[in-house]
C-alpha positions in Angstrom: -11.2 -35.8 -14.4 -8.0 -34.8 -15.9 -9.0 -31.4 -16.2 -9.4 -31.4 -12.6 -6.3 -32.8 -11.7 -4.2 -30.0 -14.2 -5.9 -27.3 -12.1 -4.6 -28.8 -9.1 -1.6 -28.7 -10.1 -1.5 -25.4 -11.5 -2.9 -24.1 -8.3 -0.5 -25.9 -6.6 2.7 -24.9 -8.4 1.2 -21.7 -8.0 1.0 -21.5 -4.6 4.4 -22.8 -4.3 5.9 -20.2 -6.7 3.9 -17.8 -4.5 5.3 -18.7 -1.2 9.3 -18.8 -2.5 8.6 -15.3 -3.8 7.0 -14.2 -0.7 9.5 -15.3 1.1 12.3 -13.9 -1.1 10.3 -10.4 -0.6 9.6 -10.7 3.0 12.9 -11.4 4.1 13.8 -7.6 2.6 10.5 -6.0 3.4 10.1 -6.9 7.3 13.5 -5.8 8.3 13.6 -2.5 6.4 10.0 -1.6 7.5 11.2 -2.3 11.1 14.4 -0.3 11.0 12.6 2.7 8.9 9.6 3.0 11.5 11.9 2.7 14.3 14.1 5.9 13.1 11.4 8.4 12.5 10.9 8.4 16.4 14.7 9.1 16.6 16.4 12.3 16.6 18.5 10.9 13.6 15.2 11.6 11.1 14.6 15.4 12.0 18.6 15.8 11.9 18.5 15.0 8.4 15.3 17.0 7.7 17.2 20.1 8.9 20.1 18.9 7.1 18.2 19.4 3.6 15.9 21.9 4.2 18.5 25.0 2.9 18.7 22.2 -0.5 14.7 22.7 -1.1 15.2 26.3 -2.0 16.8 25.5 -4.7 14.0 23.6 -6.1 11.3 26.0 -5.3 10.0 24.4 -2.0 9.9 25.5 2.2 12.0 24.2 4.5 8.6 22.6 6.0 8.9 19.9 2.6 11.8 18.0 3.7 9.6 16.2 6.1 6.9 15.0 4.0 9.8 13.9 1.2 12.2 12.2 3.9 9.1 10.2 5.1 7.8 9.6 1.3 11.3 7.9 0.4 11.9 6.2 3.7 8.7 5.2 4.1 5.5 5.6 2.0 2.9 7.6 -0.2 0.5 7.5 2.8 3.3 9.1 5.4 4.4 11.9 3.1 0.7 13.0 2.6 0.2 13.0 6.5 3.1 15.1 6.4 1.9 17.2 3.6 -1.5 18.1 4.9 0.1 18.4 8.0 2.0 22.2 6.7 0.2 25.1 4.4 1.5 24.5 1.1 0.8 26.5 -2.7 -0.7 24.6 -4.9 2.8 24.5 -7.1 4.5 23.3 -4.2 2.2 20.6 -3.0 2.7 19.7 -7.2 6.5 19.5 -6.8 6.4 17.1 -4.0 4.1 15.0 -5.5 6.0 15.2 -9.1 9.1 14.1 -6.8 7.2 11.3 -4.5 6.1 9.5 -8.0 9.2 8.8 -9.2 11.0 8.6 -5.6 8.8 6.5 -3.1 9.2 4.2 -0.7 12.9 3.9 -1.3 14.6 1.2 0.6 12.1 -1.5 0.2 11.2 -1.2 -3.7 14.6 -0.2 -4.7 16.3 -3.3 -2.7 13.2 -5.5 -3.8 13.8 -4.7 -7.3 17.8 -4.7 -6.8 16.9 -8.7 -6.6 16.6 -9.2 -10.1 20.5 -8.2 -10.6 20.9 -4.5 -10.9 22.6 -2.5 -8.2 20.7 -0.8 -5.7 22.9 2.3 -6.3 21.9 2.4 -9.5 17.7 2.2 -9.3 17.9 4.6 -6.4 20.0 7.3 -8.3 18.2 7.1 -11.1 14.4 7.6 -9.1 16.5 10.4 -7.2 18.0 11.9 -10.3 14.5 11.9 -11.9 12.7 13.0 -8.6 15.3 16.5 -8.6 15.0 16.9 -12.3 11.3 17.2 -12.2 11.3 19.7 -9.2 13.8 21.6 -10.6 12.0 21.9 -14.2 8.5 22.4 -13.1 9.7 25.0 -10.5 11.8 26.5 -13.2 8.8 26.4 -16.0 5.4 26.7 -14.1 4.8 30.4 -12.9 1.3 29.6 -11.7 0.1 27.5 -8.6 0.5 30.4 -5.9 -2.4 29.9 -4.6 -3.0 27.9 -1.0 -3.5 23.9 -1.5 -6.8 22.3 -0.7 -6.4 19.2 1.3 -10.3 18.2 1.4 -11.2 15.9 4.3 -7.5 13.8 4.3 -5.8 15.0 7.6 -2.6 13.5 9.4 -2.4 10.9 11.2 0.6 10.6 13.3 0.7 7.6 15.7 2.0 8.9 19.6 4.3 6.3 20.7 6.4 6.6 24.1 9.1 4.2 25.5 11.1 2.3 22.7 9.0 -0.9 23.5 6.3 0.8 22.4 7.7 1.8 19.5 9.7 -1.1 18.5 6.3 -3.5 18.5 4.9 -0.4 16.4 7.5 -0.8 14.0 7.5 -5.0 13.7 3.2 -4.7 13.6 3.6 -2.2 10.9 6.2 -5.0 9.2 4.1 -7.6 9.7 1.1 -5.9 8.3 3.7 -4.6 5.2 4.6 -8.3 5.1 1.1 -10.2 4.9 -0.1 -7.5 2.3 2.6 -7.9 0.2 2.0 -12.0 0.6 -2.2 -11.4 -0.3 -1.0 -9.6 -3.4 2.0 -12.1 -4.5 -0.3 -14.9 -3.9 -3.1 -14.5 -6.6 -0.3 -13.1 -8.6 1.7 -16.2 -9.1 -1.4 -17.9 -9.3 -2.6 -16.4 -12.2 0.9 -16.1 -14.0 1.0 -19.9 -13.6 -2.6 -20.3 -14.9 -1.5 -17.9 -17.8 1.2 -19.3 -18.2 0.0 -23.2 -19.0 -3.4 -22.1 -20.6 -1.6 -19.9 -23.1 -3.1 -16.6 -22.0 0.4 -15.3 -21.6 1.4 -15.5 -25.2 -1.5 -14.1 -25.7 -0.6 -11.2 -23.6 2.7 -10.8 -24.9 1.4 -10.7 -28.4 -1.4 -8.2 -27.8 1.6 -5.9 -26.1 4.3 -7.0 -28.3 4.3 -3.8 -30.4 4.8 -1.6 -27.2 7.5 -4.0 -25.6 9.3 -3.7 -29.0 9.5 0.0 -29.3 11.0 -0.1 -26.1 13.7 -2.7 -27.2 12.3 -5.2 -25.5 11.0 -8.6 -26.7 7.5 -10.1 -26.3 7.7 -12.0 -23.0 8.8 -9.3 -20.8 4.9 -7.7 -21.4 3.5 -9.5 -18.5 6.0 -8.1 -16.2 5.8 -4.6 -17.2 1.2 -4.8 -17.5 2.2 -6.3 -13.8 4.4 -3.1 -12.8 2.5 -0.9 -14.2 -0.7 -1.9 -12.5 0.2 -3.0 -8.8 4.1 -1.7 -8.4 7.3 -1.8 -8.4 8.0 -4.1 -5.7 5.0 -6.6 -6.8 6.4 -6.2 -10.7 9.9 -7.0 -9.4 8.1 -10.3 -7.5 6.7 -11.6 -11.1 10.1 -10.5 -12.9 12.2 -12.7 -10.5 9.8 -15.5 -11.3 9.6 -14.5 -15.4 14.0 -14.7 -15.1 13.3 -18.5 -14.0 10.1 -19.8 -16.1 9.8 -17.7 -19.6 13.5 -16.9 -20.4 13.6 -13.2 -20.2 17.0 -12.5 -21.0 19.1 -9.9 -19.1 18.7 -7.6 -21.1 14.9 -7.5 -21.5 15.3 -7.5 -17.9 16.8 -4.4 -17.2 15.5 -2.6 -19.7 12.0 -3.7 -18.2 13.4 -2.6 -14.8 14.1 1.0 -15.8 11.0 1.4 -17.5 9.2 0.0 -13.5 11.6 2.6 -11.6 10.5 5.6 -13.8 6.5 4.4 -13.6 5.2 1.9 -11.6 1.3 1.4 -9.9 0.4 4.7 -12.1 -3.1 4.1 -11.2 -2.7 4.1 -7.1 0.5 6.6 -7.4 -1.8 8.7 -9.3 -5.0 8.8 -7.5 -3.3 8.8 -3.9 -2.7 12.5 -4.8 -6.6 13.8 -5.7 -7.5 14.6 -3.0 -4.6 17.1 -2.5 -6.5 19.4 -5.3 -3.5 19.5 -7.8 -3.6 18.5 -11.2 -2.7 14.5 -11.2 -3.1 14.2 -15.2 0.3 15.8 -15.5 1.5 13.3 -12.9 1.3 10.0 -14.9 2.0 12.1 -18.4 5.5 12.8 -17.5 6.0 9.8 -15.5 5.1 7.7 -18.6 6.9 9.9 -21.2 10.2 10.2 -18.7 10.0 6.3 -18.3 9.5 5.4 -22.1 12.1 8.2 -23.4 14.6 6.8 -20.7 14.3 2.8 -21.1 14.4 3.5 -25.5 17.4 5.4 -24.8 19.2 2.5 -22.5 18.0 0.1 -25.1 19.6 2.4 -28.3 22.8 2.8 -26.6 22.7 -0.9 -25.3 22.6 -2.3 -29.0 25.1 -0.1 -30.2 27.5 -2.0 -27.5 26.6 -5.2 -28.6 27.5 -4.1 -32.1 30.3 -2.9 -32.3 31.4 -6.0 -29.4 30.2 -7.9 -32.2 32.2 -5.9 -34.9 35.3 -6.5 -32.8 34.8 -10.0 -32.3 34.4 -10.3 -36.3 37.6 -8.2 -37.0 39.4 -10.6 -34.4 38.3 -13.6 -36.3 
């Protein structure tokens, strides 16, 4: 009987923790989604594609790749490959863009989502942009091979023909919505089973089998679930369990940030990964240098980060 009554109320903490953090999500996800969807029917998105298209030659891609990259960041994986399949690409350049859309995706909604645990927005975009041109600009630089045409398989595009704005306004508040209620069936479970952890002791658990990793990256133990969290579903749902890990297990500021940076570098490796198969390029590469960029970058942050506190602490000391 009492055991009954404890999973009630895990369940039911649960569920509350999961609708707060929907909520917190949704508030940022509907209205970006909206205002995103709306602009690609404006004349403001192909503006801004001509604007960059002289910048792609420097990293070894046609003018033709700003579309699928414009609609990647503003929007989404599954856009940028409409747009992809949509143009003949090589091989190398069809690997470029997809180099580039891991580490810069879906910009406005995962970079102000994650933004919510306390670092600027500034900051997470620039550092998924920096990344995003570094790639290109290396593999473009280093690869010689890849010149011949990309095979796309049996993916095609799938534009949606809209006309008059009322049209396309409900388009963009259904695709919202339907952004929205996804995001809630994922955050859901989620916080379910991080409260379940979480009170049966599986989470310590967890944090110890992945303390070793967490620790070479300068992180302690209870940031693990977080980053296994990240690295499975996303950035955006990873952000959704940090908020909550800030409030119930303590993870200090720190821990937090450094976990952040390791999510913005590589996140949902398995659906970011994947999603680009059936383009016929190597994807193996993909997630290799996602994971070693993201691990080199977040051990680095943490180095110079504890030298800070250091010498803070030496001139506190000295002061005393």
């Amino acid at each position: 009987m009492e055991e009954g009554v404890a999973l009630k109320r895990t369940i039911a903490r649960g569920f509350k923790q999961g609708l707060d953090t929907s909520w917190t999500l949704g508030k940022i996800v509907f209205p970006v989604t909206v205002a995103v969807t709306i602009l690609q029917y404006t004349p403001i998105l192909p503006w801004f594609i001509n604007l960059l298209a002289p910048v792609m030659q420097i990293i070894g891609l046609p003018g033709e790749a700003a579309m699928p990259l414009v609609l990647g960041n503003a929007l989404n994986l599954y856009a940028a490959i409409g747009a992809i399949v949509s143009f003949e690409f090589t091989v190398k350049e069809v690997f470029i863009m997809a180099m580039m859309l891991s580490f810069s995706h879906n910009l406005f909604i995962e970079s102000t989502v994650a933004s919510r645990v306390g670092v600027s927005w500034w900051i997470i975009s620039g550092i998924r942009l920096f990344l995003a041109l570094f790639s290109a600009f290396m593999i473009n630089l280093l690869w010689s091979g890849g010149s011949e045409p990309a095979q796309y398989g049996l993916i095609a595009s799938t534009d949606v023909a809209l006309s008059g704005w009322g049209e396309i306004f409900l388009h963009g508040v259904t695709t919202a919505t339907i952004a929205v209620i996804q995001l809630s069936l994922v955050i859901f479970p989620l916080m379910l089973a991080m409260q379940f952890l979480r009170e049966s002791g599986w989470l310590t658990k967890l944090s110890t089998m992945f303390a070793p990793f967490t620790r070479f990256l300068g992180m302690r133990e209870n940031t693990s679930f977080t980053l296994v969290t990240g690295l499975a579903i996303g950035l955006a749902f990873g952000a959704g369990v940090m908020i909550q890990a800030v409030k119930e297990d303590g993870v200090s500021r720190k821990d937090m940030m450094l976990a952040l940076i390791f999510l913005v570098t590589c996140h949902a490796v398995v659906e970011d990964t994947v999603i680009f198969i059936p383009l016929g390029i190597p994807v193996w590469p993909l997630l290799a240098i996602r994971f070693v960029m993201a691990v080199i970058i977040t051990i680095s942050v943490a180095f110079v980060w504890r030298r800070i506190e250091e010498r803070r602490r030496r001139e506190i000391s000295y002061e005393h």
